[in-house]
N, CA, C and O atoms as a Tinker XYZ file with bonds, in Angstrom:
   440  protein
     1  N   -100.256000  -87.741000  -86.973000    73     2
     2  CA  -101.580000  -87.193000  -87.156000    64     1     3
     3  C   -102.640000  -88.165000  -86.646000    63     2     4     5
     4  O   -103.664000  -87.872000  -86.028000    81     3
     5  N   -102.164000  -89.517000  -87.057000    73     3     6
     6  CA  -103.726000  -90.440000  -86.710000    64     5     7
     7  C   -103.807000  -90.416000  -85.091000    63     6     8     9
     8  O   -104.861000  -90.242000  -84.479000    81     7
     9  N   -102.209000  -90.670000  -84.326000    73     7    10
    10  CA  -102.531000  -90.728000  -82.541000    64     9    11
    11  C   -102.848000  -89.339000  -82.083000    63    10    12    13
    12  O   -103.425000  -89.211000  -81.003000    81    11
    13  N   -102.496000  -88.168000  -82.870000    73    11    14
    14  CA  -103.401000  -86.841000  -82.046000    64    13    15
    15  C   -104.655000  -86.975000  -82.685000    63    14    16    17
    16  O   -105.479000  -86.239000  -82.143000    81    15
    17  N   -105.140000  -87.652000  -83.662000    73    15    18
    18  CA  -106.585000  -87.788000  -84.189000    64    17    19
    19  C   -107.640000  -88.645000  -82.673000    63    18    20    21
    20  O   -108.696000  -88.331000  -82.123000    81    19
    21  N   -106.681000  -89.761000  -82.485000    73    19    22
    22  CA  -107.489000  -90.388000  -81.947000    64    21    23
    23  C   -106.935000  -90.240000  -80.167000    63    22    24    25
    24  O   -107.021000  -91.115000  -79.305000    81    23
    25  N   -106.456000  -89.054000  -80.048000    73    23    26
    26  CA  -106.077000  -88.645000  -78.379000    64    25    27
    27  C   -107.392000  -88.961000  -78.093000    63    26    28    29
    28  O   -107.428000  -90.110000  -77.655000    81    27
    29  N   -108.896000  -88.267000  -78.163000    73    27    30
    30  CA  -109.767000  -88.728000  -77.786000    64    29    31
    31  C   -110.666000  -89.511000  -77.185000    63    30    32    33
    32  O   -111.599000  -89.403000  -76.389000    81    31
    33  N   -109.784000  -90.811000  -78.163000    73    31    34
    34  CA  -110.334000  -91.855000  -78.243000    64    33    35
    35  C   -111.213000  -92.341000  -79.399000    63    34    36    37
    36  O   -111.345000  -93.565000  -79.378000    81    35
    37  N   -111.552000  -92.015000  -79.929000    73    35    38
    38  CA  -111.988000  -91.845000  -81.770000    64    37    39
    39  C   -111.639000  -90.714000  -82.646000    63    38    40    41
    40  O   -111.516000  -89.576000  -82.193000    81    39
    41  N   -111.473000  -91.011000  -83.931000    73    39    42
    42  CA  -111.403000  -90.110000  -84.633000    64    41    43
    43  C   -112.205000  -89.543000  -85.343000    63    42    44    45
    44  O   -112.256000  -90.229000  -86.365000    81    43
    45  N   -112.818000  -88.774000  -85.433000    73    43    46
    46  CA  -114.094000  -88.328000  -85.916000    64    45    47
    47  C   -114.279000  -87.558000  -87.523000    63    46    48    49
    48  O   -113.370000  -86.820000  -87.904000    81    47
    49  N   -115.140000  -87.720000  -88.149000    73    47    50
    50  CA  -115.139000  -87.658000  -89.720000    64    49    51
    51  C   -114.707000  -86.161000  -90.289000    63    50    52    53
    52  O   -114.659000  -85.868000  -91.484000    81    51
    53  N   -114.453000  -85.420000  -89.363000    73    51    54
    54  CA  -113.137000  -84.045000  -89.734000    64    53    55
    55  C   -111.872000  -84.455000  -89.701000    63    54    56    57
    56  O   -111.142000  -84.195000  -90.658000    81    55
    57  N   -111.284000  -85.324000  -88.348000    73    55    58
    58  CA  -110.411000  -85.770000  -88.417000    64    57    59
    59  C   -109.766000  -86.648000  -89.431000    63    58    60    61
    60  O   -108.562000  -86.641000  -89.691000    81    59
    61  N   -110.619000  -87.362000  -89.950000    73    59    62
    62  CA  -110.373000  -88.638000  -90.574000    64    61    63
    63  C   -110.260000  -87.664000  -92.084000    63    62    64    65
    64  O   -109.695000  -88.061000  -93.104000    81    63
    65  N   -110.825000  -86.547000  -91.952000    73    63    66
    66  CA  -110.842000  -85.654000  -93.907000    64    65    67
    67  C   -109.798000  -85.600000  -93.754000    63    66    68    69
    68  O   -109.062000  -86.365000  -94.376000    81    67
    69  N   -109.267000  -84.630000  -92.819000    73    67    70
    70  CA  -107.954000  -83.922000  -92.949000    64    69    71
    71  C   -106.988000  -85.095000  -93.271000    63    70    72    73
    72  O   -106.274000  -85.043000  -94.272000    81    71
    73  N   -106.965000  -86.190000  -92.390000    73    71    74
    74  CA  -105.717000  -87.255000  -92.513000    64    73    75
    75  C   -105.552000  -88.135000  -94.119000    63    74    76    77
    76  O   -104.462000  -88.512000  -94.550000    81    75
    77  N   -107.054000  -88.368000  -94.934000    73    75    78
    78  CA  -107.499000  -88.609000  -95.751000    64    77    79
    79  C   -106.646000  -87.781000  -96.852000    63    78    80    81
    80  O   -105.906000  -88.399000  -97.618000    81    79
    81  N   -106.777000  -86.194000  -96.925000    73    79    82
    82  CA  -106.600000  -85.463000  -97.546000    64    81    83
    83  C   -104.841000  -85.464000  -97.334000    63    82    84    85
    84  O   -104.438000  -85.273000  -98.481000    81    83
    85  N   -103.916000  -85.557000  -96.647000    73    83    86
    86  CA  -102.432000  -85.442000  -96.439000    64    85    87
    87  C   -102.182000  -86.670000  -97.053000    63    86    88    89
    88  O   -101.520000  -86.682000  -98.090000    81    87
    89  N   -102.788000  -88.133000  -96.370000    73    87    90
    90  CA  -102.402000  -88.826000  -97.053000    64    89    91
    91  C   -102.269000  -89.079000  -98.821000    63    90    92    93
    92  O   -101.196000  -89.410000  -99.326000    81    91
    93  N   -103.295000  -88.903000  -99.483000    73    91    94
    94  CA  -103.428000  -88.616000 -100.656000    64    93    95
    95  C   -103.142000  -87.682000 -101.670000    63    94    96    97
    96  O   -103.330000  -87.862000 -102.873000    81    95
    97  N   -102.588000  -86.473000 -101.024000    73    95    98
    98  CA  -101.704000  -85.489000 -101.425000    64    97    99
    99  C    -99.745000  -85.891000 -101.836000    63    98   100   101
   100  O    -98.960000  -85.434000 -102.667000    81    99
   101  N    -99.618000  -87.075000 -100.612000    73    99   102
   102  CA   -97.835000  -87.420000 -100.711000    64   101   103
   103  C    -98.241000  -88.893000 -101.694000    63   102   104   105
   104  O    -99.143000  -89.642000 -102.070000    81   103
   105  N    -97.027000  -88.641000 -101.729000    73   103   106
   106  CA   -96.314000  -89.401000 -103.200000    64   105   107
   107  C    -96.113000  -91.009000 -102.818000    63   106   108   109
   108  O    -95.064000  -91.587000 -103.103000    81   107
   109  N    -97.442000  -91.809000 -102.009000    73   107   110
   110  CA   -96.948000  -92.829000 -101.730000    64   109   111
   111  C    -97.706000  -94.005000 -102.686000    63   110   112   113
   112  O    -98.591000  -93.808000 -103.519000    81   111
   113  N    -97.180000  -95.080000 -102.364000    73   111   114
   114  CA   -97.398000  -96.137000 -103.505000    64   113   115
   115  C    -98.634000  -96.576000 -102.497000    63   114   116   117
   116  O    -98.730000  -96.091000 -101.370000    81   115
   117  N    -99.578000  -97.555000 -103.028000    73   115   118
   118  CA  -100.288000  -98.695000 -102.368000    64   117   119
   119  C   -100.049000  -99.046000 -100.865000    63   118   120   121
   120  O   -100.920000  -98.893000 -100.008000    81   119
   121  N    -98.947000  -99.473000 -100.646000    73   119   122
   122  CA   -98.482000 -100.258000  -99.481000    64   121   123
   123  C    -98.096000  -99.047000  -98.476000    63   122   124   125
   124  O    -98.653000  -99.112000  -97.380000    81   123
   125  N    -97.573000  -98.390000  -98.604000    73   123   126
   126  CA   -97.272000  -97.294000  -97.827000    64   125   127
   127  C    -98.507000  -96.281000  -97.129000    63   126   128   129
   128  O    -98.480000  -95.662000  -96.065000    81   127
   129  N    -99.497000  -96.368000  -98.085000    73   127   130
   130  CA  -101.326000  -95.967000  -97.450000    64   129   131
   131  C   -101.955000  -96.682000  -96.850000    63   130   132   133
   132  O   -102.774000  -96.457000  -95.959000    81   131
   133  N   -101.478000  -97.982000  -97.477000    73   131   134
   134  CA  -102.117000  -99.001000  -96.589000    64   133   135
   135  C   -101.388000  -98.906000  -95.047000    63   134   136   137
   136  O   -102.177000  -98.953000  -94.103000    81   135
   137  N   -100.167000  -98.796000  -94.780000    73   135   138
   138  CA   -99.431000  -98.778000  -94.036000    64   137   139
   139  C    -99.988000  -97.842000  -92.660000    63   138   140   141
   140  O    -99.898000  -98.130000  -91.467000    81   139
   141  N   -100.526000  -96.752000  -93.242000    73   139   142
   142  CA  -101.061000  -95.615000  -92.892000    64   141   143
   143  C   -102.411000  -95.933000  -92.156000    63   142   144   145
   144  O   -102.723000  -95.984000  -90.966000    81   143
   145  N   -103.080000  -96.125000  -93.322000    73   143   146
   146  CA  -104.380000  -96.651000  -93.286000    64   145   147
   147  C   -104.596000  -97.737000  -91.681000    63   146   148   149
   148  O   -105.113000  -97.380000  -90.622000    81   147
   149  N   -104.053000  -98.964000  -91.994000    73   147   150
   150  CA  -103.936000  -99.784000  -91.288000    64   149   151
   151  C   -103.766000  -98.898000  -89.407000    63   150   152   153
   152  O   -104.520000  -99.250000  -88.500000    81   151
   153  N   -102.982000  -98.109000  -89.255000    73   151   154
   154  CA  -102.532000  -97.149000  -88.120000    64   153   155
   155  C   -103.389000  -96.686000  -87.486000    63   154   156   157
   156  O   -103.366000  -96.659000  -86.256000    81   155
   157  N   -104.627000  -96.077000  -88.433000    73   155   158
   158  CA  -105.315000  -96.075000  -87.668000    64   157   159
   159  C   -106.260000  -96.962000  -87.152000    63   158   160   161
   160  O   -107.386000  -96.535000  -86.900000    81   159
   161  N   -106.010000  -97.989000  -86.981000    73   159   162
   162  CA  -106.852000  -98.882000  -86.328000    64   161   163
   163  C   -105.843000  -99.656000  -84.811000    63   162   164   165
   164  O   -106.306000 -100.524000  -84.071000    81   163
   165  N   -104.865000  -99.229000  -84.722000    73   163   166
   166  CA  -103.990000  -99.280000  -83.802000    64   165   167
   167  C   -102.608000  -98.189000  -83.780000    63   166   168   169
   168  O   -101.446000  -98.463000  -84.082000    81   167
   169  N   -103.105000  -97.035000  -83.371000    73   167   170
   170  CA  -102.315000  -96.091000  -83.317000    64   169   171
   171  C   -101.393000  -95.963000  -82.105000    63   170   172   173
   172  O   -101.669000  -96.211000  -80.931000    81   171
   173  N   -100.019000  -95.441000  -82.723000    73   171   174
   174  CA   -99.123000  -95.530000  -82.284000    64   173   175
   175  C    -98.970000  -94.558000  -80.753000    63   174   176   177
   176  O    -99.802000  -93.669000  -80.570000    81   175
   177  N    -98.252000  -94.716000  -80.071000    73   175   178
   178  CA   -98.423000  -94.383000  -78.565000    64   177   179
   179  C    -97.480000  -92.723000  -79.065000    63   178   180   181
   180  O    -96.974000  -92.600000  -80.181000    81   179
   181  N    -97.438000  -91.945000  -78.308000    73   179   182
   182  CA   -96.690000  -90.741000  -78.050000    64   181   183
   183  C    -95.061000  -90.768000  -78.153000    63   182   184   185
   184  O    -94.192000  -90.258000  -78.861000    81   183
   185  N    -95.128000  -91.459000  -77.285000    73   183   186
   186  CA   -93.362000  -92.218000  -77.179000    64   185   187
   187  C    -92.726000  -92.689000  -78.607000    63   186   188   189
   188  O    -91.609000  -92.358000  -79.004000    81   187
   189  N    -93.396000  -93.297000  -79.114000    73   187   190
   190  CA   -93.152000  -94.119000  -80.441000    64   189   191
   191  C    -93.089000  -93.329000  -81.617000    63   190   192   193
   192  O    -92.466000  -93.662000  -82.625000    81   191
   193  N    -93.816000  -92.156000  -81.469000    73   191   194
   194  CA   -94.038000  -91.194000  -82.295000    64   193   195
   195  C    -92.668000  -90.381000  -81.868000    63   194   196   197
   196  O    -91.681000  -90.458000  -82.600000    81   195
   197  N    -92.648000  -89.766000  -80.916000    73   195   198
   198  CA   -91.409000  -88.886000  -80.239000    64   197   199
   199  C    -90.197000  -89.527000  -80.914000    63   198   200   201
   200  O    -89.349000  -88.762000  -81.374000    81   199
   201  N    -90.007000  -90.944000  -81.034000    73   199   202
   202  CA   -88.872000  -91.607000  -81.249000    64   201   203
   203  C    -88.389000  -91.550000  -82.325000    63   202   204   205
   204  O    -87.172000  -91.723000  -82.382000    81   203
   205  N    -89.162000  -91.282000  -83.625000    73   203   206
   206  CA   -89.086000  -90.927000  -84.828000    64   205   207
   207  C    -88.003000  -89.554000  -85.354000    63   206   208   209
   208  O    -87.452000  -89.227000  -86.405000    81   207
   209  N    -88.090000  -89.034000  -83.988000    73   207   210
   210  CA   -87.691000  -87.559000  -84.518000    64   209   211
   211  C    -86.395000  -87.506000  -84.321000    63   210   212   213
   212  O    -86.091000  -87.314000  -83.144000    81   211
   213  N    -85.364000  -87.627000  -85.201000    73   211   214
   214  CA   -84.062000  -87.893000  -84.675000    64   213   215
   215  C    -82.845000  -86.186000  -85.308000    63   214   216   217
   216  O    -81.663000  -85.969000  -85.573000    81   215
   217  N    -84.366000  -85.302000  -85.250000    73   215   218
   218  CA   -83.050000  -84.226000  -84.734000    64   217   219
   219  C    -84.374000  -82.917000  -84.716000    63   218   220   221
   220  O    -85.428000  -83.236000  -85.264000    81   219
   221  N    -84.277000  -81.453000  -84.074000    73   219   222
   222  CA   -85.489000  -80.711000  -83.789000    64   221   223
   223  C    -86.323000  -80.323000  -84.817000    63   222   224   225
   224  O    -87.491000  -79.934000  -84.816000    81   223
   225  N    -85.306000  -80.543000  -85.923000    73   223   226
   226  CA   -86.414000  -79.905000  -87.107000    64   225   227
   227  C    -87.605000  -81.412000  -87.385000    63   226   228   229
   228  O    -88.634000  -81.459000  -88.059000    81   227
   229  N    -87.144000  -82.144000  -86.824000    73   227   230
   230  CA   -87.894000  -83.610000  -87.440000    64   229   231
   231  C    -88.973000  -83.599000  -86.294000    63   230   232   233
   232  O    -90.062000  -84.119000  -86.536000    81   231
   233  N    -88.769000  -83.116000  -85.235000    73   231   234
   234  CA   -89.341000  -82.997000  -83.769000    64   233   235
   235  C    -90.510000  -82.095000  -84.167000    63   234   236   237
   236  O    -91.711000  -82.313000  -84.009000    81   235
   237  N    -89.807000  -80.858000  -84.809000    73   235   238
   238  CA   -91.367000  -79.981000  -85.012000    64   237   239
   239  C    -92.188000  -80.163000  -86.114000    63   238   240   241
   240  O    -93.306000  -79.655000  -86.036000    81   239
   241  N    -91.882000  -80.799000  -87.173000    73   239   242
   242  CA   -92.742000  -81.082000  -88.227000    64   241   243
   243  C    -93.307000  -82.402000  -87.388000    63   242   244   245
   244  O    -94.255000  -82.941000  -87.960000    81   243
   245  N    -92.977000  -82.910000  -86.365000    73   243   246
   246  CA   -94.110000  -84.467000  -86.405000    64   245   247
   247  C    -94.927000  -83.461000  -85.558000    63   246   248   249
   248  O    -96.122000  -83.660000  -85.772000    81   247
   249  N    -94.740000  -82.522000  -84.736000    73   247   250
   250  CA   -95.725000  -81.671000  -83.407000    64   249   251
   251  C    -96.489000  -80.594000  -84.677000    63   250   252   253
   252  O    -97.400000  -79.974000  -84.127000    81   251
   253  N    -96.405000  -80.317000  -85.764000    73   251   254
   254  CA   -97.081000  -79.512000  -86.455000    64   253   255
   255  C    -98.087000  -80.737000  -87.536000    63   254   256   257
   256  O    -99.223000  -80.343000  -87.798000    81   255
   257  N    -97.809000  -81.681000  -87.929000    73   255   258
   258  CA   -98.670000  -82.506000  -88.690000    64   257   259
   259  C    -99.541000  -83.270000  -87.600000    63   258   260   261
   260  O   -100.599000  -83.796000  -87.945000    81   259
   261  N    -99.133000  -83.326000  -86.393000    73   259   262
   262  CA   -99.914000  -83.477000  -85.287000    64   261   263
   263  C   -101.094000  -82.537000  -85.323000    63   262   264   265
   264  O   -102.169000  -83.037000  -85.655000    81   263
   265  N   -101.048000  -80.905000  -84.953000    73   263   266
   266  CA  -101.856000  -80.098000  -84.365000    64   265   267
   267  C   -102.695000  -79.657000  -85.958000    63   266   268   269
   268  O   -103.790000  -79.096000  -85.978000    81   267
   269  N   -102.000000  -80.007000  -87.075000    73   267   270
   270  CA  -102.888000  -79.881000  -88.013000    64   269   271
   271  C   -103.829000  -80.717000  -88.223000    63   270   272   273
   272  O   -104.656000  -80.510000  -89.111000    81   271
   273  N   -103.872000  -82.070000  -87.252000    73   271   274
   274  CA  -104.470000  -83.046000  -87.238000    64   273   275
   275  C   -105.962000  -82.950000  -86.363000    63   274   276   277
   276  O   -106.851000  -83.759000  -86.629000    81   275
   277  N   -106.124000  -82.101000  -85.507000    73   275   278
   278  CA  -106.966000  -81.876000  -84.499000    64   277   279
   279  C   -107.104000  -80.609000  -83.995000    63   278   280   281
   280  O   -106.472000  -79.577000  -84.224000    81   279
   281  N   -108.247000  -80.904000  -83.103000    73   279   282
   282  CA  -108.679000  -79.415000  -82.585000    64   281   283
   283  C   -108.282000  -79.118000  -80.855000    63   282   284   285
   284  O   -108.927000  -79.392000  -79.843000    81   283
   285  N   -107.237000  -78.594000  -80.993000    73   283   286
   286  CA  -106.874000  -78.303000  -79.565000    64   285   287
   287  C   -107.414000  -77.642000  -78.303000    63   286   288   289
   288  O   -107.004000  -77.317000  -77.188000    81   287
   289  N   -108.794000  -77.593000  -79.187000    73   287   290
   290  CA  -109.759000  -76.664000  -78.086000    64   289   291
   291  C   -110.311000  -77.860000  -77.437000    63   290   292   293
   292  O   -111.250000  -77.802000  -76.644000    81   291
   293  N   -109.856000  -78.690000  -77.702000    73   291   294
   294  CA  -110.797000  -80.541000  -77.305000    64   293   295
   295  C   -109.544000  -80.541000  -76.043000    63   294   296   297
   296  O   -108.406000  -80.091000  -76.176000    81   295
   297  N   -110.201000  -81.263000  -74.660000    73   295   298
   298  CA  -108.990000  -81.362000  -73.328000    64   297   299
   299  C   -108.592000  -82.298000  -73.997000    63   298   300   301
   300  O   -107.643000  -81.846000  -74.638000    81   299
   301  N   -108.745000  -83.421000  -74.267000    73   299   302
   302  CA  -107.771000  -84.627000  -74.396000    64   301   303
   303  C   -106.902000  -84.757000  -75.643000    63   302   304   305
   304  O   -105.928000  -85.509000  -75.668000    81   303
   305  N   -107.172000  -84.218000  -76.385000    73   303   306
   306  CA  -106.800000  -83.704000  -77.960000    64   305   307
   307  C   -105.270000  -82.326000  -77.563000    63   306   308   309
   308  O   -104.214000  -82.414000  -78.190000    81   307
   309  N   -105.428000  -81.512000  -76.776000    73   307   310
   310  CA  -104.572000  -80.826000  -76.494000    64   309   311
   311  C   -104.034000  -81.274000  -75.146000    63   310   312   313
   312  O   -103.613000  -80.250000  -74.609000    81   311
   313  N   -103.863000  -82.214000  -74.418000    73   311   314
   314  CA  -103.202000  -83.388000  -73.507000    64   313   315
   315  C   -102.064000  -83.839000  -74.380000    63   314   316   317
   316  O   -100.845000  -83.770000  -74.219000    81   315
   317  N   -103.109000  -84.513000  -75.746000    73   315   318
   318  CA  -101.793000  -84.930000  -76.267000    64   317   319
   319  C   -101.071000  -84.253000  -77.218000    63   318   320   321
   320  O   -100.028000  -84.690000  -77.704000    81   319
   321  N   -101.773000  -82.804000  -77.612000    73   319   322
   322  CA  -100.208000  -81.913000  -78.229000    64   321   323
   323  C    -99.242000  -81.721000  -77.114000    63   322   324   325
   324  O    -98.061000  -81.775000  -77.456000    81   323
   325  N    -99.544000  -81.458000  -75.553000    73   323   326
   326  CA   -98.444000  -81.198000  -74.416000    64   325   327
   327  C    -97.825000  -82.209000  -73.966000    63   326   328   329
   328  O    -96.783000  -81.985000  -73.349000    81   327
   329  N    -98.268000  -83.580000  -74.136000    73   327   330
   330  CA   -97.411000  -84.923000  -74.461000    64   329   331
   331  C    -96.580000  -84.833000  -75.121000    63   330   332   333
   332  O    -95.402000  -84.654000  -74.813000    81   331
   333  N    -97.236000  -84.987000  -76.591000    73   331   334
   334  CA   -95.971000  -84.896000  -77.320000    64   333   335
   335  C    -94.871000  -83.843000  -77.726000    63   334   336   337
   336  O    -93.850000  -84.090000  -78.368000    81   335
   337  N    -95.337000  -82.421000  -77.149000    73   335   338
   338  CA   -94.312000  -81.854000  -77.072000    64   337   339
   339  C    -92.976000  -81.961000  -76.103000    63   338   340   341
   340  O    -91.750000  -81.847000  -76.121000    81   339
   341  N    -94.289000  -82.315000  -75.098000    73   339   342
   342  CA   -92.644000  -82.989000  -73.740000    64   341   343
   343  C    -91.731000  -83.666000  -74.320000    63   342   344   345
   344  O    -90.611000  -83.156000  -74.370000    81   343
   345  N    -91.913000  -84.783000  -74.821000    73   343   346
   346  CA   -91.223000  -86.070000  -75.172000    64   345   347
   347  C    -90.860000  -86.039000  -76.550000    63   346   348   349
   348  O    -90.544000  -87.072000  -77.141000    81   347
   349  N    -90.890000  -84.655000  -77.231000    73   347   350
   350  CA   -89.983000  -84.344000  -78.421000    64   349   351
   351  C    -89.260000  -83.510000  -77.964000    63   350   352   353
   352  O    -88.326000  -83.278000  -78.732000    81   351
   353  N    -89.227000  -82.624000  -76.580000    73   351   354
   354  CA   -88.493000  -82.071000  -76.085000    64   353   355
   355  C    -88.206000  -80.277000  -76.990000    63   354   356   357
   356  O    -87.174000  -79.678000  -77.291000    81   355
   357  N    -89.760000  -79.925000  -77.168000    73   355   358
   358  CA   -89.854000  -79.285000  -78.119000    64   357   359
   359  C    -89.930000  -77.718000  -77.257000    63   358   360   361
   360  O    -91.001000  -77.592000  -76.663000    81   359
   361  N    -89.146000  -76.742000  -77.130000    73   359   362
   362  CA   -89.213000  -75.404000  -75.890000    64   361   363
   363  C    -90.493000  -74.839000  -76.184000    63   362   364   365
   364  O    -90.871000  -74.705000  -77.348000    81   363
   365  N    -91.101000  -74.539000  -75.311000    73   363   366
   366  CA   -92.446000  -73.609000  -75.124000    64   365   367
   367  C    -92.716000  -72.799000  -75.829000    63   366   368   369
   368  O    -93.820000  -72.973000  -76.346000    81   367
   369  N    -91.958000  -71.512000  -76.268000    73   367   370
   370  CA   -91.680000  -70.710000  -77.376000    64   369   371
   371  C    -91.833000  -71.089000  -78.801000    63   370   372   373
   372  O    -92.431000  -70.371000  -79.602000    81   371
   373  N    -91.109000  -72.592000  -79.211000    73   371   374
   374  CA   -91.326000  -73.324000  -80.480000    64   373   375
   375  C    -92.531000  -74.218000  -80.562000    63   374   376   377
   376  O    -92.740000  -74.797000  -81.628000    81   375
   377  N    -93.414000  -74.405000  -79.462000    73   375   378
   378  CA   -94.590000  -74.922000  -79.583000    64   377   379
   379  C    -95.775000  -73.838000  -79.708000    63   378   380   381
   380  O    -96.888000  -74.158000  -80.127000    81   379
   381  N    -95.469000  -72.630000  -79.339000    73   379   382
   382  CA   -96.314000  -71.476000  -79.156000    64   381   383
   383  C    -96.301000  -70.840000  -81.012000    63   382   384   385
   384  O    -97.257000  -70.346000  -81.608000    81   383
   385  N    -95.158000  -71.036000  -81.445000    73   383   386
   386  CA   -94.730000  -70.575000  -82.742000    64   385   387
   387  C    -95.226000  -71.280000  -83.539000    63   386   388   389
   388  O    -95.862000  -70.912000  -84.526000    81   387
   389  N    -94.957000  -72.559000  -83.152000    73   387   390
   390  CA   -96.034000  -73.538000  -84.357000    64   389   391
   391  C    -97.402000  -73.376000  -84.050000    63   390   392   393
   392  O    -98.095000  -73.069000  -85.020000    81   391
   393  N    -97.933000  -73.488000  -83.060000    73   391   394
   394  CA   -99.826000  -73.464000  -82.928000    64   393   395
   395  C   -100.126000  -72.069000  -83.751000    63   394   396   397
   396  O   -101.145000  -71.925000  -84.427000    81   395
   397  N    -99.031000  -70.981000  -83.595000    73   395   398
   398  CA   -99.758000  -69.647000  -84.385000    64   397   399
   399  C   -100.030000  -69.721000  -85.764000    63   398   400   401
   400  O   -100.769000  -69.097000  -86.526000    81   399
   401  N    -98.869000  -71.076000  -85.931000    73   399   402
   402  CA   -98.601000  -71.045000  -87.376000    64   401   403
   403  C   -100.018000  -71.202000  -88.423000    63   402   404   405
   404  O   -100.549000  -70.626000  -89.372000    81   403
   405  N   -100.218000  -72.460000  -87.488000    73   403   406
   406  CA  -101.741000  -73.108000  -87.463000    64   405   407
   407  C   -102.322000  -72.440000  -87.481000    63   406   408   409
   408  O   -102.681000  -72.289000  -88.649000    81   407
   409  N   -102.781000  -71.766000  -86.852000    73   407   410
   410  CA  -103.932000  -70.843000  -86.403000    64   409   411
   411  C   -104.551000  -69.694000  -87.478000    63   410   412   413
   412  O   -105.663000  -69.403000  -87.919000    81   411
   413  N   -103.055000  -69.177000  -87.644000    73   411   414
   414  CA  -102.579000  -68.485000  -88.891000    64   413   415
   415  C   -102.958000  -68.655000  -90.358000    63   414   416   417
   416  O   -103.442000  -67.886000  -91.189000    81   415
   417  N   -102.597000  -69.844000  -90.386000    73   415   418
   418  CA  -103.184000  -70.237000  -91.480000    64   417   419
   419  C   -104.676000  -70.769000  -91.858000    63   418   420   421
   420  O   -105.057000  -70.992000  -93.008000    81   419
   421  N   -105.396000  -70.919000  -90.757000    73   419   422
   422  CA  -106.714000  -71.701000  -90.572000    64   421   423
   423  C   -107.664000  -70.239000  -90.831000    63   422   424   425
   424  O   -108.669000  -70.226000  -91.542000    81   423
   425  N   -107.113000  -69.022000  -90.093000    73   423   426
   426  CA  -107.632000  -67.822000  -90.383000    64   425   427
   427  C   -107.720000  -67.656000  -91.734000    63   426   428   429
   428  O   -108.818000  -67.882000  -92.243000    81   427
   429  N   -106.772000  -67.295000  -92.468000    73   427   430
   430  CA  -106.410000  -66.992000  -93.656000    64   429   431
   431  C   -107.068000  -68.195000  -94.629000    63   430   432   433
   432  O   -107.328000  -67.770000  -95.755000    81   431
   433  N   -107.351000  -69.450000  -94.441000    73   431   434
   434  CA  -108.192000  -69.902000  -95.480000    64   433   435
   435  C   -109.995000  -69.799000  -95.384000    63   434   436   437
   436  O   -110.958000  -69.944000  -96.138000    81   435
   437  N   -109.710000  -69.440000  -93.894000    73   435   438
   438  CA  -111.783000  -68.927000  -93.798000    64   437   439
   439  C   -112.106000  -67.922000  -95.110000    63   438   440
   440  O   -113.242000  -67.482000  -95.286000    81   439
């Protein structure tokens, strides 16, 4: 969430709610927010992120806590959802399925 926050190049104070708000929702101790916290001030590259995902279901939850992270109507912000879908190796169809998901749901809480 924080490197599609800051595809940009900053993360901006929507961005930073939403990431604010996930973080503080999971069950982590001190060090583990900090951990977080700290990230965004040197966020992790695409690749590094991709590398994490060590099977497809792990692939599409990091490409969906991604796009819940940002607004893909932004070019460089949706650069790097098609980054990181390359390099999670995620099919077109299952990236199309998750953005609806999003979308879907963003409707439904207006």
């Amino acid at each position: 969430m924080i490197a599609a926050a800051n595809a940009d190049g900053h993360v901006n104070r929507d961005e930073m709610k939403v990431i604010f708000g996930k973080v503080n929702a999971l069950p982590l101790d001190t060090d583990d927010k900090a951990f977080i916290f700290d990230a965004l001030h040197n966020p992790p590259t695409v690749a590094e992120i991709a590398a994490l995902a060590v099977n497809p279901e792990q692939a599409s939850e990091i490409y969906l806590a991604s796009r819940l992270a940002i607004d893909p109507d932004h070019p460089e912000e949706r650069g790097h959802l098609d980054e990181l879908a390359r390099h999670l190796d995620l099919p077109r169809g299952l990236v199309e399925h998750l953005d609806s998901q999003v979308e879907s749901k963003a409707v439904n809480a207006a």
